[in-house]
LOROVO-789265 format. One record per residue: residue in three letters; x, y, z of N, C-alpha, C in turn. Coordinates in steps of 0.001 Angstrom, whole numbers, padded with zeros to 6 digits, always signed. Example, Ala and Ser with C-alpha at 12.3 -4.5 7.8 and 13.67 -1.06 7.14 Angstrom:
2
ALA+013190-005690+007800+012300-004500+007800+013200-003300+007800 SER+012850-002250+007080+013670-001060+007140+012900+000030+007870 
***
This chain:
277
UNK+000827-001204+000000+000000+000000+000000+000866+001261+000000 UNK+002322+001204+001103+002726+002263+001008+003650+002863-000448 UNK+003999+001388-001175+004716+001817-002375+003462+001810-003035 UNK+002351+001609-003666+001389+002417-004664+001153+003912-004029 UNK+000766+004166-002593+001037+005619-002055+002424+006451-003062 UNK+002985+005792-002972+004899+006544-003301+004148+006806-004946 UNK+004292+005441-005682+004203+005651-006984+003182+006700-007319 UNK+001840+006796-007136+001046+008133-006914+001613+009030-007040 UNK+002384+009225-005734+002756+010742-005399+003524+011057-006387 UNK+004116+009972-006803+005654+010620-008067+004875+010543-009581 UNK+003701+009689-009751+002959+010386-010815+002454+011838-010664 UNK+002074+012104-010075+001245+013335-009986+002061+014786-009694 UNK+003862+013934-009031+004848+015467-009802+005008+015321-010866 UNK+004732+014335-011493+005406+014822-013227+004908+015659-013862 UNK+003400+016033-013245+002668+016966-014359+001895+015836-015430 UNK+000913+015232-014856+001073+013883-015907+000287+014197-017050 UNK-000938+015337-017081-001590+015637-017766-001341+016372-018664 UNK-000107+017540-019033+000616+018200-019695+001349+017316-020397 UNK+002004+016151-019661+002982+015419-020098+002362+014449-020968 UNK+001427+014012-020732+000590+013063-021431-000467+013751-023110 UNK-000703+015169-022568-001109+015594-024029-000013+016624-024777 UNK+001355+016315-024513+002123+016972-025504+002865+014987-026455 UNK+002622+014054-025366+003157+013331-025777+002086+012337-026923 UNK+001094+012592-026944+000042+012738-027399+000233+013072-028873 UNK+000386+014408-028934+000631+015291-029988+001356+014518-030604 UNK+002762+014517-029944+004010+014132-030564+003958+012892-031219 UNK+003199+011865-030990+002769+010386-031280+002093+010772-032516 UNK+000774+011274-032329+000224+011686-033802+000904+012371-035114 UNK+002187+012953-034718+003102+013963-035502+003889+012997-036293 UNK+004395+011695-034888+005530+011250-035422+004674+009945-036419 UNK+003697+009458-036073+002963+008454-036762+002626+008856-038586 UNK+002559+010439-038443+002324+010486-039847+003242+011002-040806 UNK+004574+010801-040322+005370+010985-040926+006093+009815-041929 UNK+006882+009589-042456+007425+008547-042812+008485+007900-042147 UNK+008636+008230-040775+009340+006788-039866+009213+005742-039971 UNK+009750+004954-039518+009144+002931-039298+008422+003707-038023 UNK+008139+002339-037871+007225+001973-036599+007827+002756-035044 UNK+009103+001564-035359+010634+001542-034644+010558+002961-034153 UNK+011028+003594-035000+011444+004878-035380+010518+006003-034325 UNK+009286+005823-034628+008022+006294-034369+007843+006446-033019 UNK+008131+005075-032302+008279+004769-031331+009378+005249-029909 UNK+010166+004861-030828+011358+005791-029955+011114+007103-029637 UNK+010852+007980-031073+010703+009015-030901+009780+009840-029803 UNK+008139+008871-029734+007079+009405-028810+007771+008798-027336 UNK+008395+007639-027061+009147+007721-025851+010642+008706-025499 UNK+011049+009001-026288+012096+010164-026231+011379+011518-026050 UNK+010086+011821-025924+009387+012809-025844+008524+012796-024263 UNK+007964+011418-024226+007228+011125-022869+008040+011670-021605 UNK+009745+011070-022266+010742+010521-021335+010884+012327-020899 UNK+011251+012889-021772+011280+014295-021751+010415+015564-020873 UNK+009299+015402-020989+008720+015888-020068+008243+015544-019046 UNK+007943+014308-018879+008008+013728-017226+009382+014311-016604 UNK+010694+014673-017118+011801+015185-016514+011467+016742-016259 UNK+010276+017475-017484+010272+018745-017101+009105+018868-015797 UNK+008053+018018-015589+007312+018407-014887+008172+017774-013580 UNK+008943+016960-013419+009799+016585-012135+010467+017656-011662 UNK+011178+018409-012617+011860+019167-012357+011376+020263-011513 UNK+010142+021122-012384+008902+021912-012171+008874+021622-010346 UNK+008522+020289-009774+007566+020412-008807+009058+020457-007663 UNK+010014+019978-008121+011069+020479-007271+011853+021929-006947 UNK+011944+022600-008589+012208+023456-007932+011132+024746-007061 UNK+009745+024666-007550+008705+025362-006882+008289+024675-005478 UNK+008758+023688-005034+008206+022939-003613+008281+023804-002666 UNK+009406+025188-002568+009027+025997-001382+008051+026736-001206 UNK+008240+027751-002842+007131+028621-003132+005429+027522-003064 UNK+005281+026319-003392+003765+025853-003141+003566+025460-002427 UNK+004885+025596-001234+004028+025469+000398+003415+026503+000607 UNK+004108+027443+000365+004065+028818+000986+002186+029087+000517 UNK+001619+028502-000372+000112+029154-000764-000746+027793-000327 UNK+000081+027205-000063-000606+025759+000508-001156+024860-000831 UNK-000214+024615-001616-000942+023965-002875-000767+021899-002158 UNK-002038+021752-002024-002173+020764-001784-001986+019216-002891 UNK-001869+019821-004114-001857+018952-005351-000680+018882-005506 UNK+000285+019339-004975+002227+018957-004962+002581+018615-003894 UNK+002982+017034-004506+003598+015898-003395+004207+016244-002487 UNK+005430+017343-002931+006734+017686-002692+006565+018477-002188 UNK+005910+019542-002453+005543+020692-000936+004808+019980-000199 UNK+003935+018892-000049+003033+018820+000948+003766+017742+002388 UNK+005300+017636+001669+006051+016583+001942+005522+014728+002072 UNK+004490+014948+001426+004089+013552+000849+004669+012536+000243 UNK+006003+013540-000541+006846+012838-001284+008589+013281-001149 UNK+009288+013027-000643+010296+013542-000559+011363+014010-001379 UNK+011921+014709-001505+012638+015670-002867+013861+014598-003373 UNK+014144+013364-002394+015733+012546-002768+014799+012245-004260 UNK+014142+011379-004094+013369+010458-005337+013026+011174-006018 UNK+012553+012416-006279+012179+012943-007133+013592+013568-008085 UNK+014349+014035-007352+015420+013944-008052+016498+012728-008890 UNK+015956+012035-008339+016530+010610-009085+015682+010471-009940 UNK+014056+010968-009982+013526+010135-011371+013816+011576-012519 UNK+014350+012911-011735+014126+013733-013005+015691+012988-013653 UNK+016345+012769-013282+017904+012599-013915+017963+011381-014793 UNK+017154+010428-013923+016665+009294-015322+015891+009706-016501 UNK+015091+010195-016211+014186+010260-017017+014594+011810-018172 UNK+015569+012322-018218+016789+013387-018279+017545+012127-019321 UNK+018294+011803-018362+018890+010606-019213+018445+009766-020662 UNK+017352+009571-020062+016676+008756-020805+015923+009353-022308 UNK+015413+010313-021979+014815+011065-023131+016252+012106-023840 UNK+017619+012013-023263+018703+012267-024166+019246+010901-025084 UNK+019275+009988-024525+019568+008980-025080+018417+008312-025978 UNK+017426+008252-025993+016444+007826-027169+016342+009016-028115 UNK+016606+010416-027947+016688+010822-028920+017584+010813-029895 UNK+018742+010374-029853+019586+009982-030651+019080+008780-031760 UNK+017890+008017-031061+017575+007109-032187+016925+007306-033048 UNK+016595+008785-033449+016573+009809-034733+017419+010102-035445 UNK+018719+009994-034787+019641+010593-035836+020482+011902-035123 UNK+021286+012382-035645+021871+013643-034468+021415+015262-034660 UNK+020882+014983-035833+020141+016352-036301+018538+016584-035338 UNK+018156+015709-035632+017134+015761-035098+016729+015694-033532 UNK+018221+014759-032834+018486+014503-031649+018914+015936-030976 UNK+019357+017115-032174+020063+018159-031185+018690+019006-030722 UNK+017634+018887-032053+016435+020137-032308+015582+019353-030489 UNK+015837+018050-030161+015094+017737-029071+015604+018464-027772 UNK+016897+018102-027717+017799+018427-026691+017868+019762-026102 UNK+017836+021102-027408+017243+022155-027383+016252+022254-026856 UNK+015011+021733-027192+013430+022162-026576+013476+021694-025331 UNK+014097+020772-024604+014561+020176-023618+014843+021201-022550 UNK+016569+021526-023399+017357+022912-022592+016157+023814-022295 UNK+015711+024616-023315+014452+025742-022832+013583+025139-021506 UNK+012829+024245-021961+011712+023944-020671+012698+023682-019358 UNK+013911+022926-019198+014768+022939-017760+014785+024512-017594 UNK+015270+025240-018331+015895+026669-017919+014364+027596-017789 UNK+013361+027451-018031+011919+027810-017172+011741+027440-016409 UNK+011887+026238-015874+011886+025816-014695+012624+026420-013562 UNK+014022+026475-014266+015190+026596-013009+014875+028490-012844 UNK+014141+029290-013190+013875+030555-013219+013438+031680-014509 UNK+013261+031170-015602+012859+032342-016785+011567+032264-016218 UNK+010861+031314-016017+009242+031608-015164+008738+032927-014518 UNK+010142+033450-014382+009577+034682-013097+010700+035640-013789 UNK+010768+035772-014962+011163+036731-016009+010207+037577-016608 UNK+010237+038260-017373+009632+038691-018564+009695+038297-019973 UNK+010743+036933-019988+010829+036132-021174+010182+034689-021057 UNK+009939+034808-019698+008937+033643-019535+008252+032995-020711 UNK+007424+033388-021792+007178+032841-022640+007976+032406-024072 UNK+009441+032597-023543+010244+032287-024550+010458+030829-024723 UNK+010761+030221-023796+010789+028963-023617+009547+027788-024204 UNK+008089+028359-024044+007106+027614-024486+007345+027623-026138 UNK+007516+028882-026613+007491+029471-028085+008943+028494-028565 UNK+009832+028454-028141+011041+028034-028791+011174+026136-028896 UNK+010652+025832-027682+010052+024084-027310+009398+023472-028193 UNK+008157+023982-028305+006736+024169-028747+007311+023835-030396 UNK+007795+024947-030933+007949+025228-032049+009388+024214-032533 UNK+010169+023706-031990+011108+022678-031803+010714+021267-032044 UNK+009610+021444-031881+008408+019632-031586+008791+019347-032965 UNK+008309+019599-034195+008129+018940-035079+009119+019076-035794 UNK+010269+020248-035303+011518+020020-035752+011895+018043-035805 UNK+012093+018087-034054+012549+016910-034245+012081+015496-034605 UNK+010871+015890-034820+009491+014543-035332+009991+014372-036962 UNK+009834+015426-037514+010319+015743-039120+011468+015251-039550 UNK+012561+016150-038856+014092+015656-039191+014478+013920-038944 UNK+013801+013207-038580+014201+012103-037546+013967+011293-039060 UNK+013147+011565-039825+012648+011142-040871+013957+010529-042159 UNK+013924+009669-042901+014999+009783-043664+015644+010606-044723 UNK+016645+011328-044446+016643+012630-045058+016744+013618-044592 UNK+016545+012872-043057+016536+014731-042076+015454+015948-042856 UNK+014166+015857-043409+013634+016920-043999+013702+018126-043174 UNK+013440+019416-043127+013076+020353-042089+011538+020497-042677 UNK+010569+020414-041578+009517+020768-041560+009049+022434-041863 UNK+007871+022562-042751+007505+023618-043291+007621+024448-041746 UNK+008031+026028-042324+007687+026649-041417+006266+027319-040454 UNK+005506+027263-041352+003840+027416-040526+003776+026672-039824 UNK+003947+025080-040111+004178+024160-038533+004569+024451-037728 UNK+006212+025014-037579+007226+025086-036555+006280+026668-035988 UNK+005800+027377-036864+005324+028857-035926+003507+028098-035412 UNK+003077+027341-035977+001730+027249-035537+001912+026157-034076 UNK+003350+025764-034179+002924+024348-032422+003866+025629-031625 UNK+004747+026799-032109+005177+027904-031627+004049+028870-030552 UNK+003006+028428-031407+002063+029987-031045+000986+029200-030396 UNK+001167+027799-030651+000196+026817-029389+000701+026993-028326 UNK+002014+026288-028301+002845+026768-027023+002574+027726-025743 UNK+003150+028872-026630+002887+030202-026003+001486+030639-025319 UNK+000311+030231-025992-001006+029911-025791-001080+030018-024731 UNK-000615+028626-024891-000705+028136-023387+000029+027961-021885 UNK+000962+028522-022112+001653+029618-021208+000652+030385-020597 UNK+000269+031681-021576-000603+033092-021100-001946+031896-020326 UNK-002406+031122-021188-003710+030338-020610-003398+029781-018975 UNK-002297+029189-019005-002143+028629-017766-001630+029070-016575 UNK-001273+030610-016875-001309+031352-015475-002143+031735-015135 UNK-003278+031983-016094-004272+032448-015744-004682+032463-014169 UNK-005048+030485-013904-005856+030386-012389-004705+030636-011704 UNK-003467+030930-012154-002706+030864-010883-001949+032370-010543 UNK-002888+033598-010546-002159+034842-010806-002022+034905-009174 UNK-003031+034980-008648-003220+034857-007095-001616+034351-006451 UNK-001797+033244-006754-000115+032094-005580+000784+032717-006411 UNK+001081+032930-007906+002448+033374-007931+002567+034892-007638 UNK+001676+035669-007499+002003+037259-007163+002668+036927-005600 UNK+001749+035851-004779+002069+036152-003338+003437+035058-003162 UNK+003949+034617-004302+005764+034061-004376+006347+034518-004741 UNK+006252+035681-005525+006833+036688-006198+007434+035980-007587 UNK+006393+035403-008044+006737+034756-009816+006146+035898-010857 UNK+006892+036600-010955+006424+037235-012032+007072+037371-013499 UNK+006456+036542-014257+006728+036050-015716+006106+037256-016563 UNK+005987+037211-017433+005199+038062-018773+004073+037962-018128 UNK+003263+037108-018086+001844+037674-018481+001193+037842-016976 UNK+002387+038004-015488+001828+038979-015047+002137+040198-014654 UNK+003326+040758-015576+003521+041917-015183+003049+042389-016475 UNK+001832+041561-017368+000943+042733-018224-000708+042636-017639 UNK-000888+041688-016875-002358+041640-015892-003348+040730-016626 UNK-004287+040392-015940-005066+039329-015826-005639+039421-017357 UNK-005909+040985-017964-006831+041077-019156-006091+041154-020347 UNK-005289+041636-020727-004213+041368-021639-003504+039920-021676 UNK-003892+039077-020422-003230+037853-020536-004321+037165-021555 UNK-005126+037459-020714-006556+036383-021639-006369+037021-022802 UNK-006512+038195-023870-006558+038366-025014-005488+038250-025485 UNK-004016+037904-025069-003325+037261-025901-003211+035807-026091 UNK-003311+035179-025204-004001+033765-025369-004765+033731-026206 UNK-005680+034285-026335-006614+034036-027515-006216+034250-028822 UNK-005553+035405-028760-005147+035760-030257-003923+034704-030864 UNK-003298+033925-029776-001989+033148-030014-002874+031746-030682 UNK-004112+031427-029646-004689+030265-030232-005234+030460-031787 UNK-005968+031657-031907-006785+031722-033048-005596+031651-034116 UNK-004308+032765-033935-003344+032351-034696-002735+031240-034943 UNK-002582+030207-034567-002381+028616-034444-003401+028067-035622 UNK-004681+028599-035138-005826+028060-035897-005469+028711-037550 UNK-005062+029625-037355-005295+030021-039092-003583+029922-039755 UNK-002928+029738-039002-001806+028863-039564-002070+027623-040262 UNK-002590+026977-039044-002774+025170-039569-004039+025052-040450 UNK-004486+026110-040498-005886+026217-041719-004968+026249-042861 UNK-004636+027409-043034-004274+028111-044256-002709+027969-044683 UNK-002062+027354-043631-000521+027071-043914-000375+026009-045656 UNK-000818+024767-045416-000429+024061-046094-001094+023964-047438 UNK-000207+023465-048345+000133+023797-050027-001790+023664-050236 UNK-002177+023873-051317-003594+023815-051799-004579+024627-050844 UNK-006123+024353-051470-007304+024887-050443-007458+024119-049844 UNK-007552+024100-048633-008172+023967-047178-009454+023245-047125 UNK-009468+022424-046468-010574+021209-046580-011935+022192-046106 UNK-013204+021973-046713-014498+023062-045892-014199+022905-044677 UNK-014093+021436-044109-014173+021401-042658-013173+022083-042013 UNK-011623+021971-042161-010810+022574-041708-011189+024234-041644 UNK-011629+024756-043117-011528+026296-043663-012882+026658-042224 UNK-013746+025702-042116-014932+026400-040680-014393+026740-039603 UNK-013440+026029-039073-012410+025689-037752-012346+027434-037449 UNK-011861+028059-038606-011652+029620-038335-012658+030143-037622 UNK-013479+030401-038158-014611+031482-037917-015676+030192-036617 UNK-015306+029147-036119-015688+028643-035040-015003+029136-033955 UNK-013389+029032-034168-012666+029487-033028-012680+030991-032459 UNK-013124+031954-033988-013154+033511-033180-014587+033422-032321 UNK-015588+032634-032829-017103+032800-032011-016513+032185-030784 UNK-015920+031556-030314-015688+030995-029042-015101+031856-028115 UNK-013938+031978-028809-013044+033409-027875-013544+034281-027812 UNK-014710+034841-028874-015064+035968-028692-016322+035718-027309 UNK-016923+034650-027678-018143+034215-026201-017101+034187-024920 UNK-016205+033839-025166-015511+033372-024142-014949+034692-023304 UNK-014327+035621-024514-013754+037243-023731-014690+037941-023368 UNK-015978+037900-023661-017159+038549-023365-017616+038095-022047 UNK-017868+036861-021977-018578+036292-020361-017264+036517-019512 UNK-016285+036531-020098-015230+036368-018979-014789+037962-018289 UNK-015114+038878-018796-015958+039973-017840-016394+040132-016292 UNK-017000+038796-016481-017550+039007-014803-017144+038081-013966 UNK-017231+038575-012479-016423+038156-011827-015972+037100-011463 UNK-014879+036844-011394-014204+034950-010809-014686+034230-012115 UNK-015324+034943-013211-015283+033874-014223-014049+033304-015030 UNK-013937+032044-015316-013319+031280-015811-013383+031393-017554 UNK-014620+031865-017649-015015+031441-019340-014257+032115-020416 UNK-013224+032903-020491-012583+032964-021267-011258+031931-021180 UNK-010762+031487-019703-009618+030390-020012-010072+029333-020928 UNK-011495+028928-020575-012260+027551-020951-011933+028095-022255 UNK-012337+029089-022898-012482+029467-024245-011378+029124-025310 UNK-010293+029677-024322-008958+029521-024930-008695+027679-024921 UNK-009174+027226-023846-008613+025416-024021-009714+025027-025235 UNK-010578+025346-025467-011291+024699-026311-010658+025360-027830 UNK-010497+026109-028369-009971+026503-029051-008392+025625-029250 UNK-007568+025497-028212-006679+024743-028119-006687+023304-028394 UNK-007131+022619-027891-008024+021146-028232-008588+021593-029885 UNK-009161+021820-030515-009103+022322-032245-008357+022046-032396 UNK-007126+023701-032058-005838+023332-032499-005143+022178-032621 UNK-004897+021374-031879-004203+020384-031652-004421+019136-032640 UNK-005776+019142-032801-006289+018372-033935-006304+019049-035013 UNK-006639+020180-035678-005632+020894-036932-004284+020403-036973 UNK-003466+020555-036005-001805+020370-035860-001613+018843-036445 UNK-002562+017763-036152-002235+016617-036636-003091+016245-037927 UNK-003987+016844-038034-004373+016792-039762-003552+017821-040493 UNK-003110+018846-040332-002036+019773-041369-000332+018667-041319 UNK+000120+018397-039781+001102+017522-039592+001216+016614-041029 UNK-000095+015644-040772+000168+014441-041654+000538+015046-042873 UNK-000470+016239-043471-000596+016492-045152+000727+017344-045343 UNK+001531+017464-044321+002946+018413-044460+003665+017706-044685 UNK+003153+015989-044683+004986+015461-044806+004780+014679-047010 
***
């Protein structure tokens, strides 16, 4: 009982839900490319491996600051889980997602290693910069670098890809401080989007998603499938319902706005993905 307790606790620093829908992505990216199987494979575990190390990292180095607001959903501040082990699984799992990326090839192994470097170095403090969103934008936009290149031939992936999983990224950055402006003002995290405030955060989120959306619409060679070409003018009615209700007070409905819009995206990203390679 007490080791499923342990294993728990060390799922739930990884960030498993971030970690699980970028790895997600990355599976659908790398599946429609022309890898083997093999290939394919490695790659979405060289990616899993990867951010389970960033969200490990994440809950270690913030464990003081999320005592301090009492965040009960981190192991590691709540001392539920103790910081030795967690540091042993970020260094494996570090390890591990450096070494399977090589089974791409070294071009493609460096574009990982990079998006890698960025998300550790947010962690270890650009978070509470004003470049804070550099790291999502440069990662983000890195993804299909190394999904693409891994390919035979090393291709480089069109650029509307690399700026449309760029401007998802970033998205979702501005989106995901949102609920948390409160605990990081009173830790003193102040990244970009809160030393521009709660309302400029939400309308650039939005504008980053909708831009995502009309990238992966309109990016790739020919016209745009009807269904895809609707995706547009669905996603501004949303954000726009969404910046409107989100007006009043303690409402949520413009973050919601922005994840739903995001979720689109993401599925644009893997129907434009496939028809890009």
């Amino acid at each position: 009982m007490r080791a499923m307790r342990a294993t728990g606790a060390m799922a739930r620093a990884s960030h498993p839900l971030p970690a699980l829908a970028v790895t997600a992505v990355a599976t659908g990216l790398a599946f429609g490319t022309d890898r083997t199987m093999a290939s394919a494979l490695l790659a979405t575990a060289a990616v899993f491996a990867g951010q389970l190390s960033v969200g490990w990292l994440n809950d270690l180095v913030d464990a003081r600051r999320d005592a301090l607001v009492g965040r009960t959903d981190k192991p590691v501040a709540t001392g539920e889980l103790a910081a030795g082990p967690v540091r042993v699984a970020f260094a494996v799992s570090a390890a591990a997602a450096l070494a399977l990326s090589f089974a791409s090839g070294p071009i493609a192994a460096a574009a990982h290693i990079l998006a890698l470097a960025s998300a550790w170095a947010y962690d270890l403090g650009l978070k509470a910069t004003a470049w804070s969103v550099a790291p999502f934008a440069f990662s983000f936009g890195l993804l299909p670098a190394f999904l693409y290149m891994g390919q035979p031939g090393a291709p480089v992936p069109p650029l509307w890809l690399m700026a449309a999983a760029a401007s998802l990224g970033s998205a979702a950055h501005f989106a995901n401080v949102l609920p948390d402006f409160a605990d990081d003002h009173a830790t003193g995290v102040r990244g970009l989007p809160h030393r521009l405030g709660p309302w400029p955060t939400r309308i650039i989120a939005a504008a980053l998603v909708l831009t995502a959306s009309v990238l992966l619409v309109f990016g790739p060679p020919g016209p745009p499938p009807m269904l895809a070409l609707a995706a547009v003018p669905v996603a501004l009615a949303v954000l726009v319902t969404g910046l409107a209700l989100g007006r009043r007070p303690r409402s949520r409905a413009a973050f919601r706005a922005v994840m739903l819009v995001a979720l689109l995206d993401v599925a644009l990203l893997l129907q434009s993905g496939a028809a890009a390679t």
